[in-house]
C-alpha positions in Angstrom: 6.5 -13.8 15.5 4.4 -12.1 13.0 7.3 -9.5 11.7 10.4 -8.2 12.3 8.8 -4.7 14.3 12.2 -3.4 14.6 13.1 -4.0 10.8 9.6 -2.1 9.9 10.6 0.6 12.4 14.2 0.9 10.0 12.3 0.8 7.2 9.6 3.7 8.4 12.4 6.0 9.5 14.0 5.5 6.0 10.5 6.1 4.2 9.3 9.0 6.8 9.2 11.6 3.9 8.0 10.0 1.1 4.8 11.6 -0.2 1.9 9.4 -0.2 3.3 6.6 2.0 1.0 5.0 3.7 1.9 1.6 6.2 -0.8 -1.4 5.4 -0.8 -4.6 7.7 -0.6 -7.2 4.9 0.5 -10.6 5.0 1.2 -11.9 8.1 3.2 -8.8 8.2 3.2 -5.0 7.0 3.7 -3.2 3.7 4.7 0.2 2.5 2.8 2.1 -0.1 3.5 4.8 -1.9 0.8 6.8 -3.8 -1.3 3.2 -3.4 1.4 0.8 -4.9 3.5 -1.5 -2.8 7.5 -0.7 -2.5 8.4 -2.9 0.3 7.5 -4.3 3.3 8.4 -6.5 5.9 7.4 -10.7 6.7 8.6 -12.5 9.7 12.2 -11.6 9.8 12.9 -10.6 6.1 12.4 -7.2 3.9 10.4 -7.9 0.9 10.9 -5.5 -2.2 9.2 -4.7 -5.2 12.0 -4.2 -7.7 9.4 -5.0 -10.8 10.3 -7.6 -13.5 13.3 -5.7 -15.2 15.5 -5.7 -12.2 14.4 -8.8 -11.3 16.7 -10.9 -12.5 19.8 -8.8 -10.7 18.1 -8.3 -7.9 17.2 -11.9 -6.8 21.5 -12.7 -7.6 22.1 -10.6 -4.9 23.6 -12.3 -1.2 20.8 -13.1 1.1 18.1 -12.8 -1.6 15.8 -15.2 -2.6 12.3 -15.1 -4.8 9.2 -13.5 -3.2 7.2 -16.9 -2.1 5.1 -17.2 0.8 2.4 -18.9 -0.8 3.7 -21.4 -3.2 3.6 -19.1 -6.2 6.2 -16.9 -6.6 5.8 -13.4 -7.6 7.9 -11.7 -10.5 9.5 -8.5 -9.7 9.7 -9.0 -6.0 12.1 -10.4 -3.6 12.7 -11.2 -0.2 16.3 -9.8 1.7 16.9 -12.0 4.8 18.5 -10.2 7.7 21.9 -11.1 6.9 21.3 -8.8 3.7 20.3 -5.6 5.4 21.7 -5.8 8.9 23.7 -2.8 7.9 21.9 0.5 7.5 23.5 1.0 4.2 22.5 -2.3 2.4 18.8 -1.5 4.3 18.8 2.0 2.3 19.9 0.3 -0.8 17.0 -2.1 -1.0 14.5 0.0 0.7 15.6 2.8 -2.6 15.0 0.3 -5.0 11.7 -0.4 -3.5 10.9 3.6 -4.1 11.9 3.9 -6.7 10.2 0.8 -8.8 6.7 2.3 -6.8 7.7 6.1 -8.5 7.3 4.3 -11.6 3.4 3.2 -11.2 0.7 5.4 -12.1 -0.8 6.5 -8.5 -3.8 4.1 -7.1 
């Protein structure tokens, strides 16, 4: 399985109207960009979101969270959600936002 299609189709419907997204195969998996810079995405069955380093700390605390590693090297300011974390639409929305919102604060690529 490469990624979770029906978690990126959750995650598209979430981020439909988002000016400047733009859906990147990345990974092994997909990503979501706004305006160039990453929010989320998705990799295998988990959500992966770009909360930056000052949330980073609360954010990977979180149930079913865990650091952003797929390589070896962990990447500040990102984390992975496993499915248990955003099996409900709500939780999905709340991770997805933080994603956005993190992006909203990068100068446009």
């Amino acid at each position: 399985m490469a990624y979770d299609e029906g978690l990126a189709q959750r995650v598209r419907d979430i981020m439909i109207d988002e000016p400047g997204l733009v859906e990147k195969k990345m990974f092994g998996g997909v990503g979501f960009m706004l305006d160039g810079n990453m929010a989320c995405g998705v990799n295998k069955e988990d959500l992966i979101v770009r909360v930056g380093p000052e949330n980073y700390g609360q954010a990977v605390i979180q149930p079913h969270t865990r650091p952003f590693d797929i390589t070896g090297r962990p990447m500040k300011g990102w984390v992975m959600v496993a499915p248990a974390g955003v099996a409900a639409d709500e939780d999905l929305q709340g991770w997805v936002q933080r994603g956005i919102n993190f992006a909203r604060t990068l100068p446009p690529k």
